[in-house]
C-alpha positions in Angstrom: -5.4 8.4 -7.0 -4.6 10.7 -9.7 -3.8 9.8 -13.5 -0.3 10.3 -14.2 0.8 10.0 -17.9 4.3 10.4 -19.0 4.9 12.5 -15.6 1.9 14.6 -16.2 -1.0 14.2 -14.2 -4.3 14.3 -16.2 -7.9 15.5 -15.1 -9.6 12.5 -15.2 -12.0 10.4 -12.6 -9.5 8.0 -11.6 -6.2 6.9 -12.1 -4.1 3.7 -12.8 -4.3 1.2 -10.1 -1.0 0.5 -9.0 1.6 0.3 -6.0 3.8 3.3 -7.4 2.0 6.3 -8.8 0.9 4.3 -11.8 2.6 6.3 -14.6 2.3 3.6 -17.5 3.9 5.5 -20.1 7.3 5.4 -17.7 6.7 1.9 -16.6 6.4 0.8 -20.0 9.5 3.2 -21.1 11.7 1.4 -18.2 10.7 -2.4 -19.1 11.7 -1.4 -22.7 15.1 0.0 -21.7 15.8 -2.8 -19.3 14.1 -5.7 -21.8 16.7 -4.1 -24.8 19.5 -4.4 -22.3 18.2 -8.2 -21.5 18.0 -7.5 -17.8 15.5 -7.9 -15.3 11.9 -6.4 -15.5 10.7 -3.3 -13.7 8.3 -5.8 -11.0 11.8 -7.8 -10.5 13.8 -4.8 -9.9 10.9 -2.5 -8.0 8.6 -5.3 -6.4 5.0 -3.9 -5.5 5.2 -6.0 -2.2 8.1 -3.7 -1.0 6.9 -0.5 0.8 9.7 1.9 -0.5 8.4 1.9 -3.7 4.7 2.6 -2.2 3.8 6.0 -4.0 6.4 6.6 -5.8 7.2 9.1 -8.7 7.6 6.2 -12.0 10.4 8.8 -12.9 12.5 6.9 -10.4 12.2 3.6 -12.3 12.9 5.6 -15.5 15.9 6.7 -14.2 17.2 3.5 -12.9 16.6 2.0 -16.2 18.6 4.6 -17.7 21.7 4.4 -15.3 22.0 0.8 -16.2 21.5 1.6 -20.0 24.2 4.4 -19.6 26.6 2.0 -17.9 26.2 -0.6 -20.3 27.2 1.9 -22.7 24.2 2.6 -25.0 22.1 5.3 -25.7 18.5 5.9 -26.9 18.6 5.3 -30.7 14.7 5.7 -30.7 11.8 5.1 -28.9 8.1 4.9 -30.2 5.3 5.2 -27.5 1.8 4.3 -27.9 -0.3 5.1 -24.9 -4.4 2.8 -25.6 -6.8 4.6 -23.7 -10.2 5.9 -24.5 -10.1 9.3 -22.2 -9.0 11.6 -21.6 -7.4 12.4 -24.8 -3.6 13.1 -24.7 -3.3 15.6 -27.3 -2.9 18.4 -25.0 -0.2 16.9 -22.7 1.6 15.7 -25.4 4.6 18.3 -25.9 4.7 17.9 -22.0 4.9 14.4 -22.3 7.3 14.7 -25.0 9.8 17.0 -22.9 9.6 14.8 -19.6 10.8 11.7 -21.6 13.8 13.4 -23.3 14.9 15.4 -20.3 14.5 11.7 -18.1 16.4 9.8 -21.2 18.9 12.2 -22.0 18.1 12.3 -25.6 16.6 14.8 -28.4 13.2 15.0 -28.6 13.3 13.9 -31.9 14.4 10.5 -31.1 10.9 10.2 -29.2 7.5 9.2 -30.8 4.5 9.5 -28.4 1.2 8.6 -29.8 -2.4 8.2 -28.1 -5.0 5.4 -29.6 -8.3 5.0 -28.7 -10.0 1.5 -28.2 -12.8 2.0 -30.4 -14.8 1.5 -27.1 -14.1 -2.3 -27.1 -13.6 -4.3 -23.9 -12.0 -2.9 -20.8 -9.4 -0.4 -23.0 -12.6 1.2 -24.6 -15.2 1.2 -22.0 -12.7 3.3 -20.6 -11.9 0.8 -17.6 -8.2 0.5 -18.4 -5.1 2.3 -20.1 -2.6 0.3 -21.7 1.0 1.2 -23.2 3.1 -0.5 -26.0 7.2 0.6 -26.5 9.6 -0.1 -28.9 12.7 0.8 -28.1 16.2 0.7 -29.9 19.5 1.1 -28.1 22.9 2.3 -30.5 26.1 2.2 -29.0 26.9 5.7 -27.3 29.3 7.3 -29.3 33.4 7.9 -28.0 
């Protein structure tokens, strides 16, 4: 299975573990947007037990998260990313990153922070076992 960051797939060994196509920068992007908007979580709303969702593109979740954002009449005010991983390092892909997530959000690029941490090699983030995303996300009102 590939490693597929922020909708670009990185060179790496292996890739995320997961029922979709693992994307953790998207999953984490949709739980934000649908935890802001105090509905249910991406597992509730995309369960790994159902076989639509087998291999599928995280973009789709992202989207989802931001027809119910759009319809609940908000907007991205900002988001802040930070992807944990020890390798590869994301540097490269970032302005790729960067332009996936605004074109999926519908928002300027400069609403979006994307940042890659290492783990200092500690525990399963480190030893380069695991990859792990944090977001922070705040919704305004979309303007009339």
């Amino acid at each position: 299975m590939p490693l597929i960051v922020g909708g670009v797939e990185l060179e790496h060994d292996r890739g995320c573990a997961a029922h979709s196509d693992g994307d953790v920068v998207y999953h984490a992007v949709t739980d934000a947007i649908l935890g802001a908007l105090g509905l249910d979580d991406i597992g509730q709303l995309f369960p790994d037990n159902d076989p639509q969702w087998k291999g599928a593109d995280s973009s789709v979740f992202v989207r989802e998260a931001v027809l119910r954002m759009d319809g609940a009449g908000y907007d991205i005010g900002n988001l802040d990313i930070t992807v944990i991983l020890q390798k590869p390092k994301l540097s490269p892909h970032k302005a790729a990153m960067h332009a996936n997530l605004a074109e999926l959000l519908h928002c300027e690029a400069s609403r979006i922070n994307l940042k890659g941490k290492t783990h200092e090699k500690v525990d399963a983030l480190g030893e380069n076992r695991a990859i792990a995303c944090h977001v922070v996300v705040l919704l305004v009102p979309t303007e009339s």
